[in-house]
py3Dmol code that shows the C-alpha trace and the ligand (Angstrom):
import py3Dmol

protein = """\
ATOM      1  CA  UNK A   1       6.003 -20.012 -23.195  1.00  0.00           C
ATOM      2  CA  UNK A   2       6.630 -16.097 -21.771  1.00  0.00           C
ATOM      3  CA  UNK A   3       2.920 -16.756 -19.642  1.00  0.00           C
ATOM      4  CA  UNK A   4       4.284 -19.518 -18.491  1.00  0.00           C
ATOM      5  CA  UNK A   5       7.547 -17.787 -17.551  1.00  0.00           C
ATOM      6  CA  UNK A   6       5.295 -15.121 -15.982  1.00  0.00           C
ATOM      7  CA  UNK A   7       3.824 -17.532 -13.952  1.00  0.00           C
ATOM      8  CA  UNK A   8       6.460 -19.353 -12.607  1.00  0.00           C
ATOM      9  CA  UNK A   9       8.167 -15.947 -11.554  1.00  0.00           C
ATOM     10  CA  UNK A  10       5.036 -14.882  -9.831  1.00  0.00           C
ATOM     11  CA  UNK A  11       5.275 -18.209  -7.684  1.00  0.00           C
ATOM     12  CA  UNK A  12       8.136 -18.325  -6.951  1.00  0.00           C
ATOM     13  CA  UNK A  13       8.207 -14.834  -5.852  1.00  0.00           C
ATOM     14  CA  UNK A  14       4.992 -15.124  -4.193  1.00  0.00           C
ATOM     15  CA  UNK A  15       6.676 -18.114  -2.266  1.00  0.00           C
ATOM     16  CA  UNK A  16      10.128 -16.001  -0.900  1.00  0.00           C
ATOM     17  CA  UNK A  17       7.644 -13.053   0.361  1.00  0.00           C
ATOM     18  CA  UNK A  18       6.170 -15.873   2.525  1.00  0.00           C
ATOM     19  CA  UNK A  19       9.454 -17.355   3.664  1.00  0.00           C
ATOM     20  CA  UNK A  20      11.024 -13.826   4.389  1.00  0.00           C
ATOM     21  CA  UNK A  21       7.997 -13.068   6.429  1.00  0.00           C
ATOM     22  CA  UNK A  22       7.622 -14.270  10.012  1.00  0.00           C
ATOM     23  CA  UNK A  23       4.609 -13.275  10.664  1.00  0.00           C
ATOM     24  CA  UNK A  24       2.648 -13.754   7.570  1.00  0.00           C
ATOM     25  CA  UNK A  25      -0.218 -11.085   8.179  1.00  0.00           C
ATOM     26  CA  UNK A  26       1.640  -7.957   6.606  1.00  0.00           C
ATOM     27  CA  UNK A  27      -0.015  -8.956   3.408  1.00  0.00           C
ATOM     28  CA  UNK A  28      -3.753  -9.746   5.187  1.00  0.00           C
ATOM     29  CA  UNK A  29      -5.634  -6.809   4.215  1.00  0.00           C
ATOM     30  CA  UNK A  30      -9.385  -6.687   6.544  1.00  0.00           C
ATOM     31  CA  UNK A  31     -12.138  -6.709   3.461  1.00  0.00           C
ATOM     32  CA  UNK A  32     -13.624  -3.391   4.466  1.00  0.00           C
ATOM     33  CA  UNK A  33     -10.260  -1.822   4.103  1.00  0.00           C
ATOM     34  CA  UNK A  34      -9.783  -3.790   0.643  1.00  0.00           C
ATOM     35  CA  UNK A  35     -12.838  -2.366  -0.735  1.00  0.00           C
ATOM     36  CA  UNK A  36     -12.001   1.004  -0.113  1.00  0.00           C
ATOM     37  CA  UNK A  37      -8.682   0.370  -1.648  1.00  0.00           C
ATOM     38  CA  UNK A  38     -10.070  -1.066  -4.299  1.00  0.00           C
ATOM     39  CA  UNK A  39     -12.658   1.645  -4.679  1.00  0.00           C
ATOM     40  CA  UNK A  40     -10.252   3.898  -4.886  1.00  0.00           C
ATOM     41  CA  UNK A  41      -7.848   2.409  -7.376  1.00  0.00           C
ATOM     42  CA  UNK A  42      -5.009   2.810  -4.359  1.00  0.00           C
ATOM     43  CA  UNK A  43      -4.387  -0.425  -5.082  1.00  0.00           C
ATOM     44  CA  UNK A  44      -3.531   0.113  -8.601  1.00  0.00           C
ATOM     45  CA  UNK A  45      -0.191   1.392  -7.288  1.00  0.00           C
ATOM     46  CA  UNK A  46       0.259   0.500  -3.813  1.00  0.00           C
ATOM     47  CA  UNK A  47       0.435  -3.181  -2.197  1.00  0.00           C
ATOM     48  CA  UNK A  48       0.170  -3.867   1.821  1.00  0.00           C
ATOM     49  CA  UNK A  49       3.694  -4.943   1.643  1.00  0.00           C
ATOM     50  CA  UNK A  50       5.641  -4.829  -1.746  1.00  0.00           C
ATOM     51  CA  UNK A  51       6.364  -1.653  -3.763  1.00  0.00           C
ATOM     52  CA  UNK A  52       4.563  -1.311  -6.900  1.00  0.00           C
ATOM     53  CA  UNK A  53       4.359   2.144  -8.585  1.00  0.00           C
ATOM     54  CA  UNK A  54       4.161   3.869  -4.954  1.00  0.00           C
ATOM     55  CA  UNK A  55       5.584   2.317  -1.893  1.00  0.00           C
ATOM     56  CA  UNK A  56       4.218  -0.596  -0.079  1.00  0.00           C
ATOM     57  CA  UNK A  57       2.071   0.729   2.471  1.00  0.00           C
ATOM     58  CA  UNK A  58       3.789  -0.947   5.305  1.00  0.00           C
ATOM     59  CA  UNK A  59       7.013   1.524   4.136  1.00  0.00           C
ATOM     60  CA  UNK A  60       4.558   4.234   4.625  1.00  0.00           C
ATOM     61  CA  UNK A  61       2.932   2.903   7.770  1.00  0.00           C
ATOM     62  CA  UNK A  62       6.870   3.296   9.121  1.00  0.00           C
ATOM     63  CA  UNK A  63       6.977   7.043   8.551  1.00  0.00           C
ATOM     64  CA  UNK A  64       4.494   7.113  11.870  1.00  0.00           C
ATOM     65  CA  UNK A  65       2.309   9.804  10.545  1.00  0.00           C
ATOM     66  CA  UNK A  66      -1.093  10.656  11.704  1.00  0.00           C
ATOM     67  CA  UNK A  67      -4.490   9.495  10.542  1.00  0.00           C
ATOM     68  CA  UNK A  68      -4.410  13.699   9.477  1.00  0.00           C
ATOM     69  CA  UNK A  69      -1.284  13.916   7.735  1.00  0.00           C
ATOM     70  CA  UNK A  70      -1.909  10.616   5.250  1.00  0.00           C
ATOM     71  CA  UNK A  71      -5.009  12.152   4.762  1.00  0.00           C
ATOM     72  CA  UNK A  72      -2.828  15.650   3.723  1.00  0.00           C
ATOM     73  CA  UNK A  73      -0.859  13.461   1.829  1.00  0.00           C
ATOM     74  CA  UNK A  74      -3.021  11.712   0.123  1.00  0.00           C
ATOM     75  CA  UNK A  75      -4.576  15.016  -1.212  1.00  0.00           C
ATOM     76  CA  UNK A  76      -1.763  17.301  -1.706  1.00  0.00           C
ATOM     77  CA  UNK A  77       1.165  14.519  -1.888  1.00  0.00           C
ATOM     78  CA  UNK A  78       4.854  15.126  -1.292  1.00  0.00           C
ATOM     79  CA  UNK A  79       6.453  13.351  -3.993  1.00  0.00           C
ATOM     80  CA  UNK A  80       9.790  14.729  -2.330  1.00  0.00           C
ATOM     81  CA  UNK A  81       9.256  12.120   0.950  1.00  0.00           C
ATOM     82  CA  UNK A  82      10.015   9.356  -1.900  1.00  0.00           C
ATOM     83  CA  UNK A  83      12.909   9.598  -3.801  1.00  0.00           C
ATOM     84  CA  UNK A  84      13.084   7.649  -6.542  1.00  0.00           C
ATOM     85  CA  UNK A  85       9.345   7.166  -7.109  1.00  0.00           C
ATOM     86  CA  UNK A  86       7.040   8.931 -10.192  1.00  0.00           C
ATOM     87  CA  UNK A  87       4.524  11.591  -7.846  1.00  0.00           C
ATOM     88  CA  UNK A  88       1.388  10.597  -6.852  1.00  0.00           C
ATOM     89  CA  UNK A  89      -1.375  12.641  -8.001  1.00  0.00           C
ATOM     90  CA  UNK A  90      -3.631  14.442  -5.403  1.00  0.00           C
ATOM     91  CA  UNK A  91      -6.329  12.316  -4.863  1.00  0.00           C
ATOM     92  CA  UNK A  92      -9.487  14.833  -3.081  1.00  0.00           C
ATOM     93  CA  UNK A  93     -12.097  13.302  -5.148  1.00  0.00           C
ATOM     94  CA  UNK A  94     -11.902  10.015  -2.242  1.00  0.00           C
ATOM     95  CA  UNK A  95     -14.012  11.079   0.926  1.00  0.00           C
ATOM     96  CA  UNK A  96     -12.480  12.217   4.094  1.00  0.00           C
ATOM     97  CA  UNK A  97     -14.145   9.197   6.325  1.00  0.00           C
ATOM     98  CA  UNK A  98     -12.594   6.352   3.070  1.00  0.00           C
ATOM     99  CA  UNK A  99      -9.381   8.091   3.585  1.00  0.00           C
ATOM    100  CA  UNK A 100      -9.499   7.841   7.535  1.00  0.00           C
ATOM    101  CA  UNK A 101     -10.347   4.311   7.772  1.00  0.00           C
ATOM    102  CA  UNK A 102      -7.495   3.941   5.272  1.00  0.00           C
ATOM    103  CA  UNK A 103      -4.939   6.104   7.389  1.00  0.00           C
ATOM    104  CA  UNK A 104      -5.976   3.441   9.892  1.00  0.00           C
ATOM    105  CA  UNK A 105      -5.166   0.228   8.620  1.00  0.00           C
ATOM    106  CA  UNK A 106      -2.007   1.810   7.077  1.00  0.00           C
ATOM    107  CA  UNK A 107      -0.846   2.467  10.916  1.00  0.00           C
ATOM    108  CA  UNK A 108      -1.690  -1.011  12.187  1.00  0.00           C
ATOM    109  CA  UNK A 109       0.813  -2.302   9.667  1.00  0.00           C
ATOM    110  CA  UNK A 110       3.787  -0.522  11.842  1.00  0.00           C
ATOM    111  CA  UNK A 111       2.696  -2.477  14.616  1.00  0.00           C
ATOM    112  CA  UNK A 112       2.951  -5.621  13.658  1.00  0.00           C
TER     113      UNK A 112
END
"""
ligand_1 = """\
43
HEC
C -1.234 6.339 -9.937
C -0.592 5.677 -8.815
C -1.115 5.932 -7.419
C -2.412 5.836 -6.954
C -3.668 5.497 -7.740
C -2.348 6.077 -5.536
N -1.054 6.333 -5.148
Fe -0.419 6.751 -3.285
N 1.478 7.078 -3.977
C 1.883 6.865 -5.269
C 3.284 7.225 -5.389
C 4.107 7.105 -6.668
C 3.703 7.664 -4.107
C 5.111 8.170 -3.718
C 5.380 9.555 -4.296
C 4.499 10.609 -3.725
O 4.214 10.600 -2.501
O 4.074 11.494 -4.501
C 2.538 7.551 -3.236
C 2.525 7.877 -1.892
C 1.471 7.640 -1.043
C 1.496 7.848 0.394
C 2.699 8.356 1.194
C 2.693 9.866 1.282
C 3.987 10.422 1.887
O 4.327 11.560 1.569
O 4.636 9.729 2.680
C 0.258 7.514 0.875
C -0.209 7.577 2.325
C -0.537 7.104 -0.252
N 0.214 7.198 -1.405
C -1.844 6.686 -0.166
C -2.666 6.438 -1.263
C -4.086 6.157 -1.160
C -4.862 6.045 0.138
C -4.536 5.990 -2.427
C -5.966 5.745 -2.883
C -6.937 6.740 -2.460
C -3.389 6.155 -3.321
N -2.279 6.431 -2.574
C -3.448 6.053 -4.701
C 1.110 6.397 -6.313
C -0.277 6.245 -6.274
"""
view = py3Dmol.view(width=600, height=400)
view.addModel(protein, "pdb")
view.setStyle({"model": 0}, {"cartoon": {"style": "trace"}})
view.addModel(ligand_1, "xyz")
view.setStyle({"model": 1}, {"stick": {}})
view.zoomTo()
view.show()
């Protein structure tokens, strides 16, 4: 009964991010750029387009940083640029080049 519950909520919001979107390709994320993510466990907290522990990456990708600064900020964070979400913890352990190609994709998003 609650999985089902679950699951219905998950469609249905599933289904309004698609009809609020005109585009549909905020959510596409390239597969080497997934992997990373994935690699990483970025994704464990942060979503091309929906906030989950830290803020959708598209909500980052409008703060117009540099490929540089995100990767500053991804290893000494500012937890004061987000109010309102826990602080990220400084993550130097992920390669410069990972975070780059990262930085990247997160910048594309703005364009769209
Ligand atoms: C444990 C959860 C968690 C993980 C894992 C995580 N983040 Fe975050 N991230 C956050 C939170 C929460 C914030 C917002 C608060 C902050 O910046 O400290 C954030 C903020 C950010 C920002 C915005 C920085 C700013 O100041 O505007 C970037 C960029 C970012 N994360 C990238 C990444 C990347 C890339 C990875 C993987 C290498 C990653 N995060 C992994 C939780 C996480």
């Amino acid at each position: 009964m609650n999985n089902l519950f679950v699951v219905a909520a998950a469609l249905l919001f599933s289904a309004s991010v698609c009809l609020g979107q005109h585009n549909g390709h905020a959510a596409k994320i390239p597969e080497n750029v997934e992997k990373l993510l994935q690699k990483h466990a970025c994704l464990a907290c942060h979503k091309a387009d929906t906030r989950v522990v830290g803020p959708a990456y598209l909500e980052v990708a409008k703060k117009k940083y540099s490929k540089e600064q995100i990767l500053e900020l991804v290893y000494n964070p500012k937890p004061a640029n987000w109010p309102g979400y826990p602080p990220m913890s400084p993550m130097k352990h992920v390669p410069k080049e990972d975070v780059l190609v990262i930085a990247g994709w997160i910048n594309s998003l703005a364009k769209k």
